[in-house]
C-alpha positions as CSV (number, residue, x, y, z in Angstrom):
1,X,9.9,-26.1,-32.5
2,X,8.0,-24.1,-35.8
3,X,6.3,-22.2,-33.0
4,X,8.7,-21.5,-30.9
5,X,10.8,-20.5,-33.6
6,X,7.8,-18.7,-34.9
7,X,7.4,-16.8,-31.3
8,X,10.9,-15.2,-31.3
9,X,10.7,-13.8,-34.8
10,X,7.9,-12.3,-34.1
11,X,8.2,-11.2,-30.3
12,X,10.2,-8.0,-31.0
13,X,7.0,-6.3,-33.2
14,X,4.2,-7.5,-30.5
15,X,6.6,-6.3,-27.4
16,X,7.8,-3.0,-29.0
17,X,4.2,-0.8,-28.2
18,X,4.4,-2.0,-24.7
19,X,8.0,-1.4,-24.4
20,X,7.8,1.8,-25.8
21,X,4.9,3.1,-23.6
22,X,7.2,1.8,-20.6
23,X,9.8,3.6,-21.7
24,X,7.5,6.6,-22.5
25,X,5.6,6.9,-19.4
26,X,7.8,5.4,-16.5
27,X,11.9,5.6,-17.6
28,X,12.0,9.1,-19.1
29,X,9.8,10.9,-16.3
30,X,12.3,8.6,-13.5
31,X,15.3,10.3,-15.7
32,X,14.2,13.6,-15.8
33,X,12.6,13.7,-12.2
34,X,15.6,12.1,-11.1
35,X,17.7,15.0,-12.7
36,X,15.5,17.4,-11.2
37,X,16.0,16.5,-7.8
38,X,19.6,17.9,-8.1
39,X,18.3,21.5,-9.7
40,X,16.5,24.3,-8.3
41,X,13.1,24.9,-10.8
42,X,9.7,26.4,-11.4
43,X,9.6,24.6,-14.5
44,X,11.7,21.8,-16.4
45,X,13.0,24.7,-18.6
46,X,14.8,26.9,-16.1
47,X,16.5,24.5,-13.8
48,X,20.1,25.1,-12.7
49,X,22.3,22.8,-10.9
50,X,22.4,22.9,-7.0
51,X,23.9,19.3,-6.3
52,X,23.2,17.5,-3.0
53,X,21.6,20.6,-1.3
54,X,17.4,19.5,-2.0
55,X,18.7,16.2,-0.3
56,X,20.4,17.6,2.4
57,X,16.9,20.6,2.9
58,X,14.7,17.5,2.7
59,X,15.7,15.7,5.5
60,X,16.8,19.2,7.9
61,X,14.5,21.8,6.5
62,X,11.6,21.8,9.3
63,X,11.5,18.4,9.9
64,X,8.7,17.5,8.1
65,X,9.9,14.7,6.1
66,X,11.5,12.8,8.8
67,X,8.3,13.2,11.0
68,X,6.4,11.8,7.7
69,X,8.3,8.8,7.4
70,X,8.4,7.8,10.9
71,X,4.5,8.3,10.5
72,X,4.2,6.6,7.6
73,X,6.4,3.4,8.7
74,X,3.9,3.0,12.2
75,X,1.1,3.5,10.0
76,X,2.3,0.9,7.2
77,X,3.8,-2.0,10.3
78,X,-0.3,-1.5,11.7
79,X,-2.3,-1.8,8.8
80,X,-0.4,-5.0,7.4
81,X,-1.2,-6.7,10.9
82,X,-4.9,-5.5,10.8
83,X,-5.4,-5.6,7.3
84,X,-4.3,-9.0,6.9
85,X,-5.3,-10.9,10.1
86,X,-9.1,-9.3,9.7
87,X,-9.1,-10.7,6.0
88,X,-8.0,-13.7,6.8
89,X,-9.9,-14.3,9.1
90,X,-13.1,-13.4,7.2
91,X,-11.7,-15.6,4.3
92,X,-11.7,-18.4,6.8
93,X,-15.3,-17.5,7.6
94,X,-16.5,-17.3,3.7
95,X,-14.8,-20.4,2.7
96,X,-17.2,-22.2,5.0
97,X,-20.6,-23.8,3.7
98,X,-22.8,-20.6,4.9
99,X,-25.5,-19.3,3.4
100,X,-24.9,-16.1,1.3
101,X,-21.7,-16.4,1.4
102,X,-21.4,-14.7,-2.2
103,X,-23.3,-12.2,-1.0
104,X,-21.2,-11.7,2.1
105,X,-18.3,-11.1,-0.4
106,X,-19.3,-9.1,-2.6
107,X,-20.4,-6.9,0.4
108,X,-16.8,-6.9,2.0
109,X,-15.0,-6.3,-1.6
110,X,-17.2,-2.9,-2.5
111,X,-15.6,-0.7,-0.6
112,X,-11.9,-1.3,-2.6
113,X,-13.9,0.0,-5.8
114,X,-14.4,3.3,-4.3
115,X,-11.8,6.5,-4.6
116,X,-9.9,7.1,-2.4
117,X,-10.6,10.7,-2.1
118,X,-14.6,9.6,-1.8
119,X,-13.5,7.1,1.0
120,X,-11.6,10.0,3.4
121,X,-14.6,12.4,3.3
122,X,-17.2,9.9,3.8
123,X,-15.0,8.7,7.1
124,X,-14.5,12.3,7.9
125,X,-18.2,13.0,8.0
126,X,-18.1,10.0,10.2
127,X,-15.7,10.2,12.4
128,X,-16.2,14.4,13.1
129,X,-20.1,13.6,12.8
130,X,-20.8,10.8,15.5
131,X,-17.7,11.2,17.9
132,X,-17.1,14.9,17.1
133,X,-20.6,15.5,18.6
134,X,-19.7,13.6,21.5
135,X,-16.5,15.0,22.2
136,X,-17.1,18.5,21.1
137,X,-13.9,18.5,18.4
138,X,-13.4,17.4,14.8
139,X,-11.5,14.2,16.1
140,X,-9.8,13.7,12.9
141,X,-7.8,16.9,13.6
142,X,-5.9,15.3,16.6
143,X,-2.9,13.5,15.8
144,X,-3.8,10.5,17.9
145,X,-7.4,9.8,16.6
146,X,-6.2,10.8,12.7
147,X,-4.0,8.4,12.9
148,X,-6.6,5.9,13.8
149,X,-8.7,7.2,11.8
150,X,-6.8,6.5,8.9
151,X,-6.2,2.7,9.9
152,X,-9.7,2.3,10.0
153,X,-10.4,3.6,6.9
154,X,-7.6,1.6,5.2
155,X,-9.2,-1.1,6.8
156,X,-12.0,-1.0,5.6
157,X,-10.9,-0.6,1.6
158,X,-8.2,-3.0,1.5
159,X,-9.8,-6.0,4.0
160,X,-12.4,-7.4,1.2
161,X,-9.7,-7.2,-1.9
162,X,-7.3,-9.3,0.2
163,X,-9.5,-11.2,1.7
164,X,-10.6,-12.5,-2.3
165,X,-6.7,-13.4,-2.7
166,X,-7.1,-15.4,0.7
167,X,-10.4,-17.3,-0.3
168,X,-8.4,-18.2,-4.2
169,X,-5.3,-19.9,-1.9
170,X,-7.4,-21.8,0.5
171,X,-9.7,-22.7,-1.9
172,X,-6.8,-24.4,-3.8
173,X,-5.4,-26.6,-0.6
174,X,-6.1,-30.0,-1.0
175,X,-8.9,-30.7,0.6
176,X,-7.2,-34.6,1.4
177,X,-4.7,-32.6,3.3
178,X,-6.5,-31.3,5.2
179,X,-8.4,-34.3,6.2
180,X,-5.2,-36.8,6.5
181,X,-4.2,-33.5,9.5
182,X,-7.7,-34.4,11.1
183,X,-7.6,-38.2,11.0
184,X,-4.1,-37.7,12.8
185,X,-5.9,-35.9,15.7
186,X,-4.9,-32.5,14.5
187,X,-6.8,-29.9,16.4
188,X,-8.3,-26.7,14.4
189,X,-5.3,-24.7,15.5
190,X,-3.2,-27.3,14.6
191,X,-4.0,-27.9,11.5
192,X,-4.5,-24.3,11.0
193,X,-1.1,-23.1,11.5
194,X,0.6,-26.2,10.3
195,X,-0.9,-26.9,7.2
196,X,-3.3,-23.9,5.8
197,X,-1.0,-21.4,6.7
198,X,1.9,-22.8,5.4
199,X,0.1,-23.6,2.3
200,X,-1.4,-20.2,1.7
201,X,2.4,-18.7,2.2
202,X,1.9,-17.2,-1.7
203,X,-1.3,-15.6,-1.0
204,X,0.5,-14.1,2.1
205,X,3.4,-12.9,0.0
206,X,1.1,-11.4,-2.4
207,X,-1.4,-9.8,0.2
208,X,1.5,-8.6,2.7
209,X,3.1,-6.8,-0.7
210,X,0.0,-5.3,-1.5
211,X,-0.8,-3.9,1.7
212,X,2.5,-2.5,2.3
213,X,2.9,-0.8,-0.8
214,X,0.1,0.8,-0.8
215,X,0.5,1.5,3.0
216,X,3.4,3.3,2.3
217,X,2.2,5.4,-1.2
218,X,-1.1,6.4,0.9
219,X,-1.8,9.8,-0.4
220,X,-5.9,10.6,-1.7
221,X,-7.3,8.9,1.3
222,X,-4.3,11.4,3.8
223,X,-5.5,13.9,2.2
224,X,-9.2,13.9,2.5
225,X,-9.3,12.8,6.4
226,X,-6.7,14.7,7.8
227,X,-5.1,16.9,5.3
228,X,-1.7,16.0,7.9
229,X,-3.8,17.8,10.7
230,X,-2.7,19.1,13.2
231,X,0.6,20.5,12.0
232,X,1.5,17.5,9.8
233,X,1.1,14.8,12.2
234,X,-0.7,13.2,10.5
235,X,1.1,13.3,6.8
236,X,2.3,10.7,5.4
237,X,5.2,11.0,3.1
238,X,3.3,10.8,-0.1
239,X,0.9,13.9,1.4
240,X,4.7,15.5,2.5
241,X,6.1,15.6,-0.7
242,X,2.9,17.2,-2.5
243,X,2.7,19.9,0.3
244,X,6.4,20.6,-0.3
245,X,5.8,21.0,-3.9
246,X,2.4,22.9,-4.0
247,X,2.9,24.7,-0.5
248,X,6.4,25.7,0.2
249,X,8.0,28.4,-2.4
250,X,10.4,27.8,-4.6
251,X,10.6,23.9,-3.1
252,X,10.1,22.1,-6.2
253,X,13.1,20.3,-6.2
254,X,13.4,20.0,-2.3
255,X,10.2,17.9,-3.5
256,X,11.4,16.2,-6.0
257,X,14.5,14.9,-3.9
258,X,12.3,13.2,-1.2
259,X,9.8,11.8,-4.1
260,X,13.7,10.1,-5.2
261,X,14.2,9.6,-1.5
262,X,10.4,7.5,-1.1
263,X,10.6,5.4,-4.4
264,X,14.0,4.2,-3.0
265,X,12.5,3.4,0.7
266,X,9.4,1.8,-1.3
267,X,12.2,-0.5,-3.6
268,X,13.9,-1.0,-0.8
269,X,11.2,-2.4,1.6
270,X,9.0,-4.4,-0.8
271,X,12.2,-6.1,-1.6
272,X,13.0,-7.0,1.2
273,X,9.5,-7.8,2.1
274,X,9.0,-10.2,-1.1
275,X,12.8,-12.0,-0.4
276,X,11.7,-12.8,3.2
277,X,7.8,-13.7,2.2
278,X,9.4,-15.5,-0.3
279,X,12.0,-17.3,1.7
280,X,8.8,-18.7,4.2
281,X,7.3,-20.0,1.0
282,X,10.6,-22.5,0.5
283,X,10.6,-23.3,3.9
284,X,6.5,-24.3,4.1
């Protein structure tokens, strides 16, 4: 009870530098960006009030934005199927008594410790160097082959990082479990959708969040492949909003309302996302 009592006196003095950088570096740039997405500016000094009308420009002015989020949502509902069925499937692979396996994961994790902006000119000079010779274009220029260009690429830097959050959850099944399934005639399927799959339902939640939000916030790895080539096929929204601010004149705040627009899609989505993960997690 001392130290308990101990804890909350103290809590306040230990939580304030943390609170305070959150409040610093997340809550007042969220208020003022927020503001700003109602003003016409150059600069947070001059802005004057213009309502609704960057909302209303970001979703009719050229149709940009829309065309990014439809991309973005195909791109995002592909890459969490991929990235998650290739991990765990290599997770069921490396949890296996084979030899190297450490090796084997180490290997697979590298590529999530390298930028993003490395990652899409290193695929570019890929893609555009092997199949560009063969079919006589830079392939990651067409909006078809960007696209799958970029899924590849995300593939590749997010498939070892969740596969480590795979091989933690089934690592932590009870290995009894699993062996009560197989003395009960349980087949590999069958025990492997009806006990490791309902017993990894956390590492699911965590890895299907992950790849999601990130899906969806894409932007160094856009930008270095495809740049939203040809004619913004291929931007996502995170690419759309910095071309509307750094591209467009005197769109600041038209960019600033869709960045308001995408955190609320993002909120939206991984929330609903974690509720229904979640939801499997109770039912398992």
């Amino acid at each position: 009870m001392r130290v308990s009592k101990y804890i909350k006196k103290w809590f306040p003095v230990f939580a304030l530098p943390t609170t305070l950088a959150f409040v610093l570096a997340f809550v007042v740039p969220f208020a003022l960006g927020l503001f700003l997405s109602f003003t016409k500016f150059h600069t947070v000094t001059d802005a004057s009030w213009v309502g609704f009308d960057n909302y209303v420009k970001a979703f009719t002015l050229n149709g940009n934005f829309l065309q990014a989020l439809w991309f973005t949502v195909r791109f995002t509902v592909v890459s969490i199927v991929t990235v998650n069925v290739l991990a765990f499937a290599l997770a069921m692979v490396l949890t296996k008594a084979v030899k190297g396996t450490n090796v084997f994961r180490a290997v697979f994790f590298l590529p999530n410790l390298i930028g993003g902006i490395v990652l899409g000119y290193v695929w570019q000079l890929l893609i555009n160097g092997v199949l560009g010779r063969l079919f006589q274009q830079d392939i990651t220029y067409d909006g078809a082959y960007g696209f799958w260009g970029l899924i590849i690429l995300y593939n590749w830097q997010m498939i070892g990082y969740m596969m480590i959050i795979y091989i933690a959850g089934i690592q932590n099944i009870p290995g009894d479990v699993v062996e009560a399934a197989a003395i009960d005639g349980a087949g590999f399927w069958a025990r492997l959708f009806k006990v490791t799959v309902p017993m990894l339902a956390p590492s699911i939640t965590i890895c299907a969040f992950l790849t999601m939000s990130n899906g969806f916030k894409m932007f160094d790895q856009n930008l270095a492949l495809t740049n939203g080539a040809p004619l913004n096929q291929t931007a996502g929204l995170a690419l759309d909003i910095y071309k509307t601010f750094y591209t467009q004149m005197n769109s600041e705040g038209v960019g600033q309302a869709k960045a308001v627009v995408f955190f609320v899609i993002v909120a939206v989505v991984a929330y609903l996302q974690l509720r229904f993960t979640r939801s499997k997690e109770v039912e398992g």
